[in-house]
C-alpha positions as CSV (number, residue, x, y, z in Angstrom):
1,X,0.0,0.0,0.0
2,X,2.9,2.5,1.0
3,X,4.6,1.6,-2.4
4,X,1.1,2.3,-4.6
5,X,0.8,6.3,-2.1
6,X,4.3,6.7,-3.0
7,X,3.9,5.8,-6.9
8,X,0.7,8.1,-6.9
9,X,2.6,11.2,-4.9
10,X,5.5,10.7,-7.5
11,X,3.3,10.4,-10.1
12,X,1.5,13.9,-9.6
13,X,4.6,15.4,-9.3
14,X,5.6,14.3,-12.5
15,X,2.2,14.9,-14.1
16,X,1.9,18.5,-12.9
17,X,2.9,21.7,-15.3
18,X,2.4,25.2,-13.7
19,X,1.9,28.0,-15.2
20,X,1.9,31.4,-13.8
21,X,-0.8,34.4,-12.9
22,X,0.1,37.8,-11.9
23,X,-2.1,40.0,-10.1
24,X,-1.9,42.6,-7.7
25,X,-4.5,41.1,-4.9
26,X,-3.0,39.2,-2.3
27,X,-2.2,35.3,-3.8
28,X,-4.2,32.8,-2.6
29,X,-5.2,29.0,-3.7
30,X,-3.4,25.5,-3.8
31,X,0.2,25.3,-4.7
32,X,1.2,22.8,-7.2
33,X,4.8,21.3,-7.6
34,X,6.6,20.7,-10.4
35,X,9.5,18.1,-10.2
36,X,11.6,19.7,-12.6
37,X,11.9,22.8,-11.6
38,X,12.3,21.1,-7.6
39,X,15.4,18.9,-9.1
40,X,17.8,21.2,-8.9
41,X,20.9,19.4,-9.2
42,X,19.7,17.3,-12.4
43,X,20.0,13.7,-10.5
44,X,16.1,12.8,-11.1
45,X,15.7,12.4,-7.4
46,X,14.3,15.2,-4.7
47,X,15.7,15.7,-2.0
48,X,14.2,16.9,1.7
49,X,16.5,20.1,0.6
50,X,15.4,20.3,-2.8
51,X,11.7,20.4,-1.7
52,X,12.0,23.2,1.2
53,X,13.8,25.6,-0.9
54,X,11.4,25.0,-3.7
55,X,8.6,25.9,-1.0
56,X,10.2,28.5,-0.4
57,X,10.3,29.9,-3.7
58,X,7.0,29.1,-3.9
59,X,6.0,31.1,-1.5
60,X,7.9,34.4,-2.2
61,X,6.1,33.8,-5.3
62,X,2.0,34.0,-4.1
63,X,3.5,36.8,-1.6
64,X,4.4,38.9,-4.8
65,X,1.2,37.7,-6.2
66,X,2.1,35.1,-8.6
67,X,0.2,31.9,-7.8
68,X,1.4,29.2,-9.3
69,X,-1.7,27.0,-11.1
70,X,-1.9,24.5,-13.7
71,X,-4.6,25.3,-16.5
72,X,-5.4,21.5,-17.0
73,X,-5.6,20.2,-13.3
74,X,-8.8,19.5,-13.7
75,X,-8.9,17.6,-17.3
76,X,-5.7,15.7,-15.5
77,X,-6.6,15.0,-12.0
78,X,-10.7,15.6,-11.6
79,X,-11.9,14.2,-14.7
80,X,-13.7,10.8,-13.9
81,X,-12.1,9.5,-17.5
82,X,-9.0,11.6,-17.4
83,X,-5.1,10.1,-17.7
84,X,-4.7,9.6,-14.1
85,X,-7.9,7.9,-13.0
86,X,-6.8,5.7,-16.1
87,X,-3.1,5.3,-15.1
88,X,-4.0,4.4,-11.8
89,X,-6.4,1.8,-12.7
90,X,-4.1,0.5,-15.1
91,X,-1.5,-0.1,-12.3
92,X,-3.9,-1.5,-9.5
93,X,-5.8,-3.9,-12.0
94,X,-3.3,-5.0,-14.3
95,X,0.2,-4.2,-12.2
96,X,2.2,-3.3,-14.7
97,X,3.1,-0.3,-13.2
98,X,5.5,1.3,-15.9
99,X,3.1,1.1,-18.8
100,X,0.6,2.7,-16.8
101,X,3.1,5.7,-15.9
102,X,4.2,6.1,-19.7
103,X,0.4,6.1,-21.1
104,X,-0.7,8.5,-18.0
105,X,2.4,10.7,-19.0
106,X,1.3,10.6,-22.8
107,X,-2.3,11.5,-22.0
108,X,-1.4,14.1,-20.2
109,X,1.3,15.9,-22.1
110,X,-1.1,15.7,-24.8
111,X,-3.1,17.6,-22.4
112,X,-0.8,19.8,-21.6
113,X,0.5,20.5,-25.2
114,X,-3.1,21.3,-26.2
115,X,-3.7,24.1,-23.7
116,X,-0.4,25.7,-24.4
C-alpha cells in the first residue's frame, strides 16, 4: 500500500505543469509542484533540501502575487475518465506499473500541449 501512495505522490509530481498568474491582490489558492523545476541538481531524485527551498520559492512567489496554477488540473486529475484515474487503474488492475506511468504521462502531455 505504501509503495502504490508513494507511486501516486511521485506520479503527480511528475504529471503536474504550472503555469503562472500575476495579479496585484493578495495570492491565494493550492500550490502545485513541479519536479523539474524542484530537481535542482539534475539527478532525477528530490531531496528533503530540494523540496523546502522550492517551497520557499514558492511562497515568495504568491507573496508577490504570482500563484502558481496549472490550467489543466482539472482535465488531468478531476476528470472521472482523465489520464490519471486511467493510469492508476491500469497499475492497481493490471500491475504493470510502468506502462501505466508512460500512457498516463502521454495523456497528459497531450493535455498539456493542447492548452499551451
Amino acid at each position: 500500500m505504501l509503495r502504490l501512495r508513494s507511486l501516486a505522490f511521485a506520479t503527480a509530481l511528475v504529471l503536474s505543469s504550472i503555469a503562472y498568474a500575476q495579479n496585484n491582490d493578495f495570492a491565494t489558492g493550492n500550490m502545485h509542484f513541479d519536479a523539474k523545476d524542484m530537481d535542482t541538481n539534475g539527478d532525477h531524485m528530490v531531496s528533503r533540501e530540494e523540496m523546502q527551498k522550492y517551497g520557499e520559492k514558492m511562497w515568495d512567489m504568491m507573496a508577490k502575487g504570482k500563484t502558481p496554477y496549472s490550467v489543466v488540473e482539472n482535465a488531468i486529475f478531476n476528470d472521472n475518465n482523465g489520464p490519471w484515474i486511467k493510469m492508476i487503474n491500469q497499475a492497481v488492475f493490471t500491475g504493470n506499473i510502468k506502462d501505466a506511468q508512460a500512457s498516463g504521462q502521454q495523456a497528459a502531455q497531450s493535455l498539456i500541449d493542447q492548452a499551451q
